[in-house]
PyMOL Python script that loads the backbone (N, CA, C, O; Angstrom):
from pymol import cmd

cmd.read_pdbstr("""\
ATOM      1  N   UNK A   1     140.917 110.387 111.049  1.00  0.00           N
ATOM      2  CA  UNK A   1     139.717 109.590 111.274  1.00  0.00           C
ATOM      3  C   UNK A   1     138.967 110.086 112.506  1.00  0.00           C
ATOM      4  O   UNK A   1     137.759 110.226 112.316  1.00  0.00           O
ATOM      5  N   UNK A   2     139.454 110.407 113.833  1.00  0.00           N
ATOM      6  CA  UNK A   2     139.454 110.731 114.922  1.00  0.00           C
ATOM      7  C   UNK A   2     138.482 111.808 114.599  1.00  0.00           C
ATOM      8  O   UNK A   2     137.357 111.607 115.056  1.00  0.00           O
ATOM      9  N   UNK A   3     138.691 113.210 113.731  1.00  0.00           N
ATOM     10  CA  UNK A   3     138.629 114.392 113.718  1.00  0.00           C
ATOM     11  C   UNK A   3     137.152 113.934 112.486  1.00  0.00           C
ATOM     12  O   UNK A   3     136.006 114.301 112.745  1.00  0.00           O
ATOM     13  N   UNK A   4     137.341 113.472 111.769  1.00  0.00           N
ATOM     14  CA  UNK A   4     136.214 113.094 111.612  1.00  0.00           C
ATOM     15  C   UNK A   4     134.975 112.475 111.761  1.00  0.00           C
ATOM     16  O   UNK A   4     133.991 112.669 111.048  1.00  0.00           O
ATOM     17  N   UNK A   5     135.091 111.460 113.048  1.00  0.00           N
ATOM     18  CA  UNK A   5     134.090 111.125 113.528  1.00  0.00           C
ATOM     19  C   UNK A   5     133.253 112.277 114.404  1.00  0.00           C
ATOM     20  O   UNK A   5     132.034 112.427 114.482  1.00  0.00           O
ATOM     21  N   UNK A   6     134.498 113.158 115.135  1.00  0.00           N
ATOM     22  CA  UNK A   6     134.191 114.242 115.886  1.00  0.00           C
ATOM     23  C   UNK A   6     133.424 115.130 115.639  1.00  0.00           C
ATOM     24  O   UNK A   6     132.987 115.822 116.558  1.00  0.00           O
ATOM     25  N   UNK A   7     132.915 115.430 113.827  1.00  0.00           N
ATOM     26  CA  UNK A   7     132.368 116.339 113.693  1.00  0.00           C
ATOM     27  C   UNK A   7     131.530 115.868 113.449  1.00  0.00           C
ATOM     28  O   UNK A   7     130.554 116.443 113.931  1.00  0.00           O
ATOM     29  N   UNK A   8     131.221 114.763 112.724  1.00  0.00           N
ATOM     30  CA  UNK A   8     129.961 113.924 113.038  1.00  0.00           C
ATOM     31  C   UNK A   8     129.468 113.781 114.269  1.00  0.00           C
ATOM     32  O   UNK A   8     128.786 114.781 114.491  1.00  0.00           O
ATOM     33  N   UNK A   9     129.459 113.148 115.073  1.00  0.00           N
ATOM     34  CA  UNK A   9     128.928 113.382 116.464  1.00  0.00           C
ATOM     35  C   UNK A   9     128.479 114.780 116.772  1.00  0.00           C
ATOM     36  O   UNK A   9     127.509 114.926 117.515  1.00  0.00           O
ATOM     37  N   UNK A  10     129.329 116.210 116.078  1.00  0.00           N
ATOM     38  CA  UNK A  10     128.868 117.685 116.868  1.00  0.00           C
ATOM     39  C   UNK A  10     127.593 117.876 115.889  1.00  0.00           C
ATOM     40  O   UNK A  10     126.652 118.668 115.937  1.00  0.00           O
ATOM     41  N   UNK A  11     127.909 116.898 115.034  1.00  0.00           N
ATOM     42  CA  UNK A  11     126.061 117.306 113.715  1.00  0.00           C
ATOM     43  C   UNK A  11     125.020 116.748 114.227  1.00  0.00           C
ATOM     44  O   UNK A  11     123.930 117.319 114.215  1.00  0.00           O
ATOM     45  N   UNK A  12     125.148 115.895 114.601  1.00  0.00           N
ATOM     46  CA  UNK A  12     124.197 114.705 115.616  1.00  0.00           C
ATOM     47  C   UNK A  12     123.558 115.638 116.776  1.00  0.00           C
ATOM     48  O   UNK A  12     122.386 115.993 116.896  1.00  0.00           O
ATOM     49  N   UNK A  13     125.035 116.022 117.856  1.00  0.00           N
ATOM     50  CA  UNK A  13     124.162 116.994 118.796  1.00  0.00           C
ATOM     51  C   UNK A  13     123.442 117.975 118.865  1.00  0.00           C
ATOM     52  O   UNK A  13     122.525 118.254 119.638  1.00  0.00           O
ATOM     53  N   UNK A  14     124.116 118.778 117.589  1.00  0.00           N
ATOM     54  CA  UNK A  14     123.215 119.569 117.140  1.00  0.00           C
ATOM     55  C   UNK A  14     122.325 119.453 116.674  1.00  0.00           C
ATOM     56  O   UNK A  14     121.517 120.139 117.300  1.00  0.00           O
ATOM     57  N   UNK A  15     121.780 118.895 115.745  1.00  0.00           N
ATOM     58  CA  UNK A  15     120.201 118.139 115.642  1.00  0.00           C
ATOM     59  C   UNK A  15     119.439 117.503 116.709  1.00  0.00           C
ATOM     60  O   UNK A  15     118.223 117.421 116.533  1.00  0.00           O
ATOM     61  N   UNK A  16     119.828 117.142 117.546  1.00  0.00           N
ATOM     62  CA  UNK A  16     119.167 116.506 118.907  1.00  0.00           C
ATOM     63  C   UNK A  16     119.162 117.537 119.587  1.00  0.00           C
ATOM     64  O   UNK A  16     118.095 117.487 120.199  1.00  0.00           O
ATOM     65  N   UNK A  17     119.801 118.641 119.926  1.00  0.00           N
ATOM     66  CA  UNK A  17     119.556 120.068 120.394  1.00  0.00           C
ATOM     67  C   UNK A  17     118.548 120.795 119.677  1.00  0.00           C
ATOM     68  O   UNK A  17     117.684 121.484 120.219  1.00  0.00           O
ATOM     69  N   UNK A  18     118.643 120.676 118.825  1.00  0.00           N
ATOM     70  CA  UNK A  18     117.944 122.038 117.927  1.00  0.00           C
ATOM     71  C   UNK A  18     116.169 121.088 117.645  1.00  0.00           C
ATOM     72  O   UNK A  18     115.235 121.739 117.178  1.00  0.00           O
ATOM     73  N   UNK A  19     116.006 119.766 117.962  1.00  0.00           N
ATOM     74  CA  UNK A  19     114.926 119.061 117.813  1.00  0.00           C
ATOM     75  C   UNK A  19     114.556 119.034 118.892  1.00  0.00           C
ATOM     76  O   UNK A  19     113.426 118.546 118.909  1.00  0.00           O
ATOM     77  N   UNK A  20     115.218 119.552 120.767  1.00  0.00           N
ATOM     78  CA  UNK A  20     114.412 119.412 121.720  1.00  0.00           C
ATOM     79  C   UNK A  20     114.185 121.167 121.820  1.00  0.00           C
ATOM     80  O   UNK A  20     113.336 121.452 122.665  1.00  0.00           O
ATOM     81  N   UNK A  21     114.621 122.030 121.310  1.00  0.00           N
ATOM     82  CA  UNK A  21     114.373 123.106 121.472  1.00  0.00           C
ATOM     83  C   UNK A  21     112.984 123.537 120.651  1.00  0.00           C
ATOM     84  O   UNK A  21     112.253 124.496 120.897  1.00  0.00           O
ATOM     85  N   UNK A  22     112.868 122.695 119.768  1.00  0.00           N
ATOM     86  CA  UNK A  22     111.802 122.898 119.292  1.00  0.00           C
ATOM     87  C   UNK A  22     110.885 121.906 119.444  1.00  0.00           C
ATOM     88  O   UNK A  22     110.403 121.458 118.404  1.00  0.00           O
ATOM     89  N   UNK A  23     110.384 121.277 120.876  1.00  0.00           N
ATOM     90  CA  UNK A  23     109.406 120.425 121.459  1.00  0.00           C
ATOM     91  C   UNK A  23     108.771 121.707 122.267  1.00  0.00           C
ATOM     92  O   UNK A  23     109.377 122.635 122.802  1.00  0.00           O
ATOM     93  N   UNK A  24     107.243 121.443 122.179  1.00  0.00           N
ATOM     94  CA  UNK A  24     106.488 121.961 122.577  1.00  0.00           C
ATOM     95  C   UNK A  24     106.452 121.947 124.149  1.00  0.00           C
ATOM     96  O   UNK A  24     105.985 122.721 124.984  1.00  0.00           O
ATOM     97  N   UNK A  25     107.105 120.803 124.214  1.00  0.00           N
ATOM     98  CA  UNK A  25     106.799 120.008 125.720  1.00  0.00           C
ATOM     99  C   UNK A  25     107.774 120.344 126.963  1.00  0.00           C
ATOM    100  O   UNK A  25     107.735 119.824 128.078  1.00  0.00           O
ATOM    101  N   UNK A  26     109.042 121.775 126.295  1.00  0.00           N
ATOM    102  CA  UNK A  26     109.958 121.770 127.455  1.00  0.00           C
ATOM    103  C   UNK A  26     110.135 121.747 128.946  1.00  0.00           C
ATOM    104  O   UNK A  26     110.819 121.262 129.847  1.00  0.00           O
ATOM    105  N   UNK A  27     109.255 122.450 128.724  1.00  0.00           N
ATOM    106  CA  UNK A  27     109.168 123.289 130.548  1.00  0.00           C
ATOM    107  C   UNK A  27     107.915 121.728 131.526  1.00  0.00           C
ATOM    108  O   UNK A  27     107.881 121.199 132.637  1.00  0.00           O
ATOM    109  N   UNK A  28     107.315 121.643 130.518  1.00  0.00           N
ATOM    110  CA  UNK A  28     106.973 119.938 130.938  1.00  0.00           C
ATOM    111  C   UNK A  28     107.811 118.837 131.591  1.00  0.00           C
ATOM    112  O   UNK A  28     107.345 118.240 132.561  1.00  0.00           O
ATOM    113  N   UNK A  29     109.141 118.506 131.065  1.00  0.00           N
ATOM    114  CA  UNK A  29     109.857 117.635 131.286  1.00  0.00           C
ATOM    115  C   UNK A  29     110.932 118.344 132.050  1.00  0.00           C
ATOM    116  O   UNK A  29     112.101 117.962 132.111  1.00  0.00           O
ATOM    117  N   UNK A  30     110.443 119.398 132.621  1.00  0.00           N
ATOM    118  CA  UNK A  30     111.834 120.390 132.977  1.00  0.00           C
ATOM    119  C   UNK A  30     113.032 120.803 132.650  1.00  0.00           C
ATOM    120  O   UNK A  30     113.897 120.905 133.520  1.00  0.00           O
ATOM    121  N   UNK A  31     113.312 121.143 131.197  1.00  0.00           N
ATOM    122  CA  UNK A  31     114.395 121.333 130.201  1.00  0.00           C
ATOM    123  C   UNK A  31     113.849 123.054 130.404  1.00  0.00           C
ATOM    124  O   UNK A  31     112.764 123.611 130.568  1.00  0.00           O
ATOM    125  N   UNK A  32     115.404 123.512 130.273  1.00  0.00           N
ATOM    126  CA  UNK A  32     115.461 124.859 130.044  1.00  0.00           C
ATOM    127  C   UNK A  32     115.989 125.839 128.529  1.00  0.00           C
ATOM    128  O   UNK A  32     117.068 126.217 128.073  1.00  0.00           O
ATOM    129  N   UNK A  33     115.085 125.911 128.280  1.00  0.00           N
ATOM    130  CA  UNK A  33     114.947 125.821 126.738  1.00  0.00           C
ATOM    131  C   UNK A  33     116.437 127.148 126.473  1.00  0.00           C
ATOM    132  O   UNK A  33     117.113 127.086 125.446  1.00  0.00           O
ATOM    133  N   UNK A  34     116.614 127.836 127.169  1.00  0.00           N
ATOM    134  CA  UNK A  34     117.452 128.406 127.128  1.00  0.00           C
ATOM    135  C   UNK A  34     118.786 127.827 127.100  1.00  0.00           C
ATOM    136  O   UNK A  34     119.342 127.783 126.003  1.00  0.00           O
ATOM    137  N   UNK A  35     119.475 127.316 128.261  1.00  0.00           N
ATOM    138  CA  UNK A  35     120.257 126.286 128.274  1.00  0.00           C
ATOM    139  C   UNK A  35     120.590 125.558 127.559  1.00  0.00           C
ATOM    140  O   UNK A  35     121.728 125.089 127.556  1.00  0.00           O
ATOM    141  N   UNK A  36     119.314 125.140 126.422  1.00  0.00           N
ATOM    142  CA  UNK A  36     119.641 124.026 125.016  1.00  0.00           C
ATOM    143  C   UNK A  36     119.947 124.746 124.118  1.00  0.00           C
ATOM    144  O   UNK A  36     121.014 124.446 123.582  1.00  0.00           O
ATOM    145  N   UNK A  37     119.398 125.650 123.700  1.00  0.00           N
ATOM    146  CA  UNK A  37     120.202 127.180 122.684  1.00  0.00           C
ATOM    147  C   UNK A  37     121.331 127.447 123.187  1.00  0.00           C
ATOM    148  O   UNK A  37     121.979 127.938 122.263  1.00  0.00           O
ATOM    149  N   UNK A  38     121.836 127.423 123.927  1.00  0.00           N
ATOM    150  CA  UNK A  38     123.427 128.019 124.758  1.00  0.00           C
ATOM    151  C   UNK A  38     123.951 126.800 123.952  1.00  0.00           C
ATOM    152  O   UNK A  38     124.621 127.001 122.939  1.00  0.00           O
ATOM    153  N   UNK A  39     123.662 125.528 124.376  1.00  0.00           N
ATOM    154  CA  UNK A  39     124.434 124.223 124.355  1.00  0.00           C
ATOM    155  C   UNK A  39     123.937 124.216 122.375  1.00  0.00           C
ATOM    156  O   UNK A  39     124.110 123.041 122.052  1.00  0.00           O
ATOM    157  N   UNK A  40     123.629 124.714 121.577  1.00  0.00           N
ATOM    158  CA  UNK A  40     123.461 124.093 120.176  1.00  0.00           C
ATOM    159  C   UNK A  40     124.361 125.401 119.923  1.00  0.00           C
ATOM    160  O   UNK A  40     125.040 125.245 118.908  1.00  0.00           O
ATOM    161  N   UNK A  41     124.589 126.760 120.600  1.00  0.00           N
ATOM    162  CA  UNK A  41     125.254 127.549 120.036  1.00  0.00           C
ATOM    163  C   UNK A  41     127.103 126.807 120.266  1.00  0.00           C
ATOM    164  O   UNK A  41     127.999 126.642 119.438  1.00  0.00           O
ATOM    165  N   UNK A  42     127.056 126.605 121.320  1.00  0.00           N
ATOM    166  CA  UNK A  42     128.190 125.914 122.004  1.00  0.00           C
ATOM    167  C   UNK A  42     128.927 124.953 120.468  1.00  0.00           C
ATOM    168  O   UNK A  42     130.065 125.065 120.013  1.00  0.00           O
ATOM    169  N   UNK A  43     127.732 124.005 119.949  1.00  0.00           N
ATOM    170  CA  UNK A  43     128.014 122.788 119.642  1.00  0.00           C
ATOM    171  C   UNK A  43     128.658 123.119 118.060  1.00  0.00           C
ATOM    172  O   UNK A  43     129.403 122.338 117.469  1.00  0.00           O
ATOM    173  N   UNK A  44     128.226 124.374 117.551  1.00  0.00           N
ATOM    174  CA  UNK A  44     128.077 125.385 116.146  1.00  0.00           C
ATOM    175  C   UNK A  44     129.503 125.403 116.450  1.00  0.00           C
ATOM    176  O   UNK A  44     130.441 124.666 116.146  1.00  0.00           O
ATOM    177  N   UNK A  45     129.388 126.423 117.113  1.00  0.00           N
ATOM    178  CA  UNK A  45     130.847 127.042 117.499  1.00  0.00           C
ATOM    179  C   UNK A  45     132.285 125.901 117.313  1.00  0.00           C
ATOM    180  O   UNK A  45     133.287 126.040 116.612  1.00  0.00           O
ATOM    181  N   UNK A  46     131.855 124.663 118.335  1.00  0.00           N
ATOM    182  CA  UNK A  46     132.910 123.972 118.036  1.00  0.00           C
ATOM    183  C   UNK A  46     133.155 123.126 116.737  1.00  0.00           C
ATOM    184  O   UNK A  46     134.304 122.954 116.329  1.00  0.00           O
ATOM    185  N   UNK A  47     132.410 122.765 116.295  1.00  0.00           N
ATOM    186  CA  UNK A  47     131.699 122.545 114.343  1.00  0.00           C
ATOM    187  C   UNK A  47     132.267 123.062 113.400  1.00  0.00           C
ATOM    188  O   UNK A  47     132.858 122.585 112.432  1.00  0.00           O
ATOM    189  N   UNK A  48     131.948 124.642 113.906  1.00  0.00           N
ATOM    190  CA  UNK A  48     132.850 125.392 112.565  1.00  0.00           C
ATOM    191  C   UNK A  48     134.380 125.503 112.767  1.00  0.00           C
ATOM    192  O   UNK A  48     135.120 125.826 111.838  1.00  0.00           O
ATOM    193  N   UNK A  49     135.030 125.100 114.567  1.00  0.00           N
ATOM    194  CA  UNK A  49     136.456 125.156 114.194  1.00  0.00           C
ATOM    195  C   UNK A  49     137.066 123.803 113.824  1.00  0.00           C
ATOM    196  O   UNK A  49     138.049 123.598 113.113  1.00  0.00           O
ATOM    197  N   UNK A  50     136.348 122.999 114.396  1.00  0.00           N
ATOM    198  CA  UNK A  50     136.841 121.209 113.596  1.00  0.00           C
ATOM    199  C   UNK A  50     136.717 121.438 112.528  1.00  0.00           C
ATOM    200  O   UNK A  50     137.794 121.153 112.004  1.00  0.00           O
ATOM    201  N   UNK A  51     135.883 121.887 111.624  1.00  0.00           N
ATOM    202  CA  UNK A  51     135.808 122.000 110.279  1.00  0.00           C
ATOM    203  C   UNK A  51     137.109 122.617 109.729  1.00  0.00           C
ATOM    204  O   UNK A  51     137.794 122.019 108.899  1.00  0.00           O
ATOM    205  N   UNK A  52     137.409 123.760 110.188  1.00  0.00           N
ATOM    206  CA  UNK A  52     138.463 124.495 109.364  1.00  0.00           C
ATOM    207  C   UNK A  52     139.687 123.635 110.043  1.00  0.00           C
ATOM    208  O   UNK A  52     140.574 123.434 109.213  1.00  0.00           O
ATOM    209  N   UNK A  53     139.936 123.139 111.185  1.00  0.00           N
ATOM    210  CA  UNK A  53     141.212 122.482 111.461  1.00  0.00           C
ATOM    211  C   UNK A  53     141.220 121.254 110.331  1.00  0.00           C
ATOM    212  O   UNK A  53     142.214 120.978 109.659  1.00  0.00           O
ATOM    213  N   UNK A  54     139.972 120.583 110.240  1.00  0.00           N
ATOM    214  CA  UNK A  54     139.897 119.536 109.499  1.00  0.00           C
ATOM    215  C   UNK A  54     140.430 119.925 107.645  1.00  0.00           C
ATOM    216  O   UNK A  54     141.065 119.082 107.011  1.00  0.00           O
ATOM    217  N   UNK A  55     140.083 121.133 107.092  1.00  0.00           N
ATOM    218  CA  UNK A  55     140.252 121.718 106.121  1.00  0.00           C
ATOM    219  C   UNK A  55     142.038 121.898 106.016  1.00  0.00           C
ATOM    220  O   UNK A  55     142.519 121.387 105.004  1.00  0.00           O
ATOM    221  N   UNK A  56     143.069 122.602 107.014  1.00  0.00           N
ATOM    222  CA  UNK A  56     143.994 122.421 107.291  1.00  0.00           C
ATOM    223  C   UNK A  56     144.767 121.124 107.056  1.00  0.00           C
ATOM    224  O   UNK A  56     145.651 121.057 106.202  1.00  0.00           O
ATOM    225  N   UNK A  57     144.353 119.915 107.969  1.00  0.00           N
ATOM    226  CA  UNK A  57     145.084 119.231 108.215  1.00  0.00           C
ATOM    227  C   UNK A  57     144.769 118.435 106.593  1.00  0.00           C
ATOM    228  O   UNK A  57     145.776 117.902 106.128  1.00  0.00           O
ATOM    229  N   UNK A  58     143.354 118.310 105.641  1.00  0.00           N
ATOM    230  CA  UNK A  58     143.950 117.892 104.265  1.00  0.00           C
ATOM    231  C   UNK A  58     144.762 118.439 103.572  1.00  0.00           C
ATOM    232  O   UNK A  58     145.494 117.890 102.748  1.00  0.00           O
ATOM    233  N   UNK A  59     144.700 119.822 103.898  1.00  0.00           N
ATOM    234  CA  UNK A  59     145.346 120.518 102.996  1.00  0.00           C
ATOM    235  C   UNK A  59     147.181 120.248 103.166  1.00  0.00           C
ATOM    236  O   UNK A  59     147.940 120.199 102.198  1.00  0.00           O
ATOM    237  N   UNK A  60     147.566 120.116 104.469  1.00  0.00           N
ATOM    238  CA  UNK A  60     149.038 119.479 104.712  1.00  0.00           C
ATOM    239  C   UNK A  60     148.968 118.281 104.214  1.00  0.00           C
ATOM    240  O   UNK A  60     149.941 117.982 103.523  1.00  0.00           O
ATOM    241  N   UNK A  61     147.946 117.278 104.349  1.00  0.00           N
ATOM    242  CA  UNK A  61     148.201 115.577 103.396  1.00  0.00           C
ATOM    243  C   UNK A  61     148.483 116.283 102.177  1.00  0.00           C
ATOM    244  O   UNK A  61     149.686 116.459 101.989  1.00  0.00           O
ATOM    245  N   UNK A  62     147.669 116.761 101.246  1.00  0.00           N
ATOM    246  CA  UNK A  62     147.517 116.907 100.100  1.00  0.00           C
ATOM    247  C   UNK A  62     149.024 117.253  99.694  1.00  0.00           C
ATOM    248  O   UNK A  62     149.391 116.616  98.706  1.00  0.00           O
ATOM    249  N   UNK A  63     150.190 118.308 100.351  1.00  0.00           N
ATOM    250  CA  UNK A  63     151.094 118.743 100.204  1.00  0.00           C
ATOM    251  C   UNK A  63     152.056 117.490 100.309  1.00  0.00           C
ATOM    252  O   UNK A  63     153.050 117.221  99.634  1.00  0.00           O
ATOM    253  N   UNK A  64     151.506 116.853 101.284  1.00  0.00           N
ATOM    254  CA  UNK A  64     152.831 115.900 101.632  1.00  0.00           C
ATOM    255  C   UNK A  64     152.215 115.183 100.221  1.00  0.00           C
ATOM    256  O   UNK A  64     152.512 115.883  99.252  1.00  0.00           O
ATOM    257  N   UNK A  65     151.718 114.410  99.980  1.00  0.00           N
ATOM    258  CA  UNK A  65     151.324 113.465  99.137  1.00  0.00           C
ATOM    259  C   UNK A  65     151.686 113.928  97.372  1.00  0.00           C
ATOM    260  O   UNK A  65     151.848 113.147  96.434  1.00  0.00           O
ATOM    261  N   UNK A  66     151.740 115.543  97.343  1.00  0.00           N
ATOM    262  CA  UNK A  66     152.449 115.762  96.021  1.00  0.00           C
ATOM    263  C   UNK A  66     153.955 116.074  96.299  1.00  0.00           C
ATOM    264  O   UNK A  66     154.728 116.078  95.341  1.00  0.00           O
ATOM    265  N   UNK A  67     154.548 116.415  97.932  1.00  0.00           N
ATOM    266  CA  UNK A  67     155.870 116.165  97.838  1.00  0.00           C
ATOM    267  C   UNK A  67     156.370 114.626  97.704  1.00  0.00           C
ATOM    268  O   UNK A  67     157.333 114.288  97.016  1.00  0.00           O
ATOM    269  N   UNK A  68     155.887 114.100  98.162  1.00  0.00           N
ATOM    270  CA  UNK A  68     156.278 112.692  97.844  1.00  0.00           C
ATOM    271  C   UNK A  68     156.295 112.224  96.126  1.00  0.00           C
ATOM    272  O   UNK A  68     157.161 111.726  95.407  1.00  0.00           O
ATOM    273  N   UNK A  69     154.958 112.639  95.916  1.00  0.00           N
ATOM    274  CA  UNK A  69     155.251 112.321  94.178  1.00  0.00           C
ATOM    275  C   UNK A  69     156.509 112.684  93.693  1.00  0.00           C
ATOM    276  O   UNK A  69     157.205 111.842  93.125  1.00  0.00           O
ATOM    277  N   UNK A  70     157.005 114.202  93.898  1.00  0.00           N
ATOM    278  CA  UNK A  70     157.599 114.950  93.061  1.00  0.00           C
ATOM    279  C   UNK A  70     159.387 114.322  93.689  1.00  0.00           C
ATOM    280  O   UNK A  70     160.279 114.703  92.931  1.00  0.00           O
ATOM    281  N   UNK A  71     159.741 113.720  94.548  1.00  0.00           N
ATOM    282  CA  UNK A  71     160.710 112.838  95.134  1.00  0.00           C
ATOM    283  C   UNK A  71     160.348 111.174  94.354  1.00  0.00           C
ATOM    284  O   UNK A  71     161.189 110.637  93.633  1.00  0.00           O
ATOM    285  N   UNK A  72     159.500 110.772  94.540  1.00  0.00           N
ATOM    286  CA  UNK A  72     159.370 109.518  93.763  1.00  0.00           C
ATOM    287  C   UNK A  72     159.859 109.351  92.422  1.00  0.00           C
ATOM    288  O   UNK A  72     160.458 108.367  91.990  1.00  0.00           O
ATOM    289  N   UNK A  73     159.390 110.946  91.478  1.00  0.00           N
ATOM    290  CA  UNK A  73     159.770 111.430  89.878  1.00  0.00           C
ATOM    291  C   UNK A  73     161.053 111.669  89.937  1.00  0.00           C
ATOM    292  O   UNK A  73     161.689 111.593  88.886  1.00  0.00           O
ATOM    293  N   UNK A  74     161.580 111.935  90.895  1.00  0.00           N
ATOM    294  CA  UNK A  74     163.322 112.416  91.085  1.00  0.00           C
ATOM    295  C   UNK A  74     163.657 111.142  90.980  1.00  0.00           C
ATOM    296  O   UNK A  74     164.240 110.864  89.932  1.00  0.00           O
ATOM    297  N   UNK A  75     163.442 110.110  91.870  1.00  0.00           N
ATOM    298  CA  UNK A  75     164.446 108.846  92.083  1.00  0.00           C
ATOM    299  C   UNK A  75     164.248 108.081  90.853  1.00  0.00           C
ATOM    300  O   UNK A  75     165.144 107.327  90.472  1.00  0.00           O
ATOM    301  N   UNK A  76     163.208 108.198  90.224  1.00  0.00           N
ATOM    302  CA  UNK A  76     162.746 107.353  88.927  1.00  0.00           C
ATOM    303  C   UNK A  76     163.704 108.254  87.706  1.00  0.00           C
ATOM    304  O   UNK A  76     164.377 107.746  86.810  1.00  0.00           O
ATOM    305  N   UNK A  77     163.593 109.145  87.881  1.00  0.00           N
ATOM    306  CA  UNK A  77     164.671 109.770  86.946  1.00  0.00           C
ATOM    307  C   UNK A  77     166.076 110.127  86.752  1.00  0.00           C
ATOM    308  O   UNK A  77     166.665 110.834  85.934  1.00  0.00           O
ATOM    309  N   UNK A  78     166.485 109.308  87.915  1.00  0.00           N
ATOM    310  CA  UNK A  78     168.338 109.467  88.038  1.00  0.00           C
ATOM    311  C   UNK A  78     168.462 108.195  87.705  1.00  0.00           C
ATOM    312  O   UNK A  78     169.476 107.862  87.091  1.00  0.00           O
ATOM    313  N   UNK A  79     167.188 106.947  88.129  1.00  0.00           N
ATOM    314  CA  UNK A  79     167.705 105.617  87.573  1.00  0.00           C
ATOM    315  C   UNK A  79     167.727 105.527  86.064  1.00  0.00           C
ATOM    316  O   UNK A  79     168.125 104.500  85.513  1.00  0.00           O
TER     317      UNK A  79
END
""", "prot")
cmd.dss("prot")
cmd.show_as("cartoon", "prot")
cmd.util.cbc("prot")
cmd.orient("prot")
């Protein structure tokens, strides 16, 4: 659950990054438009490895959840 809210939130920042980088108004409000590209590359970066850890860690439920079946079919079949 944790790991999924997490990557939600890095989609969020990244859209709120990538929507002040593209305000006309940077150097106005004193944002360094550079700095916000660093920080949306930053935010990518950590995105695509939650993603694949997140990809991982179903992929171990998924295992446990058909080892368990295949133990459940055992005990149902000695009774």
């Amino acid at each position: 659950m944790y790991r999924v809210r997490a990557t939600v939130e890095l989609k969020h920042a990244i859209r709120l990054f990538s929507l002040l980088c593209a305000s006309s108004n940077l150097h106005f409000h004193g944002l360094d438009e550079k700095k916000i590209r660093t920080h949306v590359g930053y935010c990518n970066h950590l995105l695509e490895a939650a993603c694949a850890d997140q990809e991982l860690v179903e992929l171990e439920e998924l295992q446990n959840l058909r080892r368990l079946e295949v133990m459940r079919q055992m005990d149902l079949a000695e009774e």
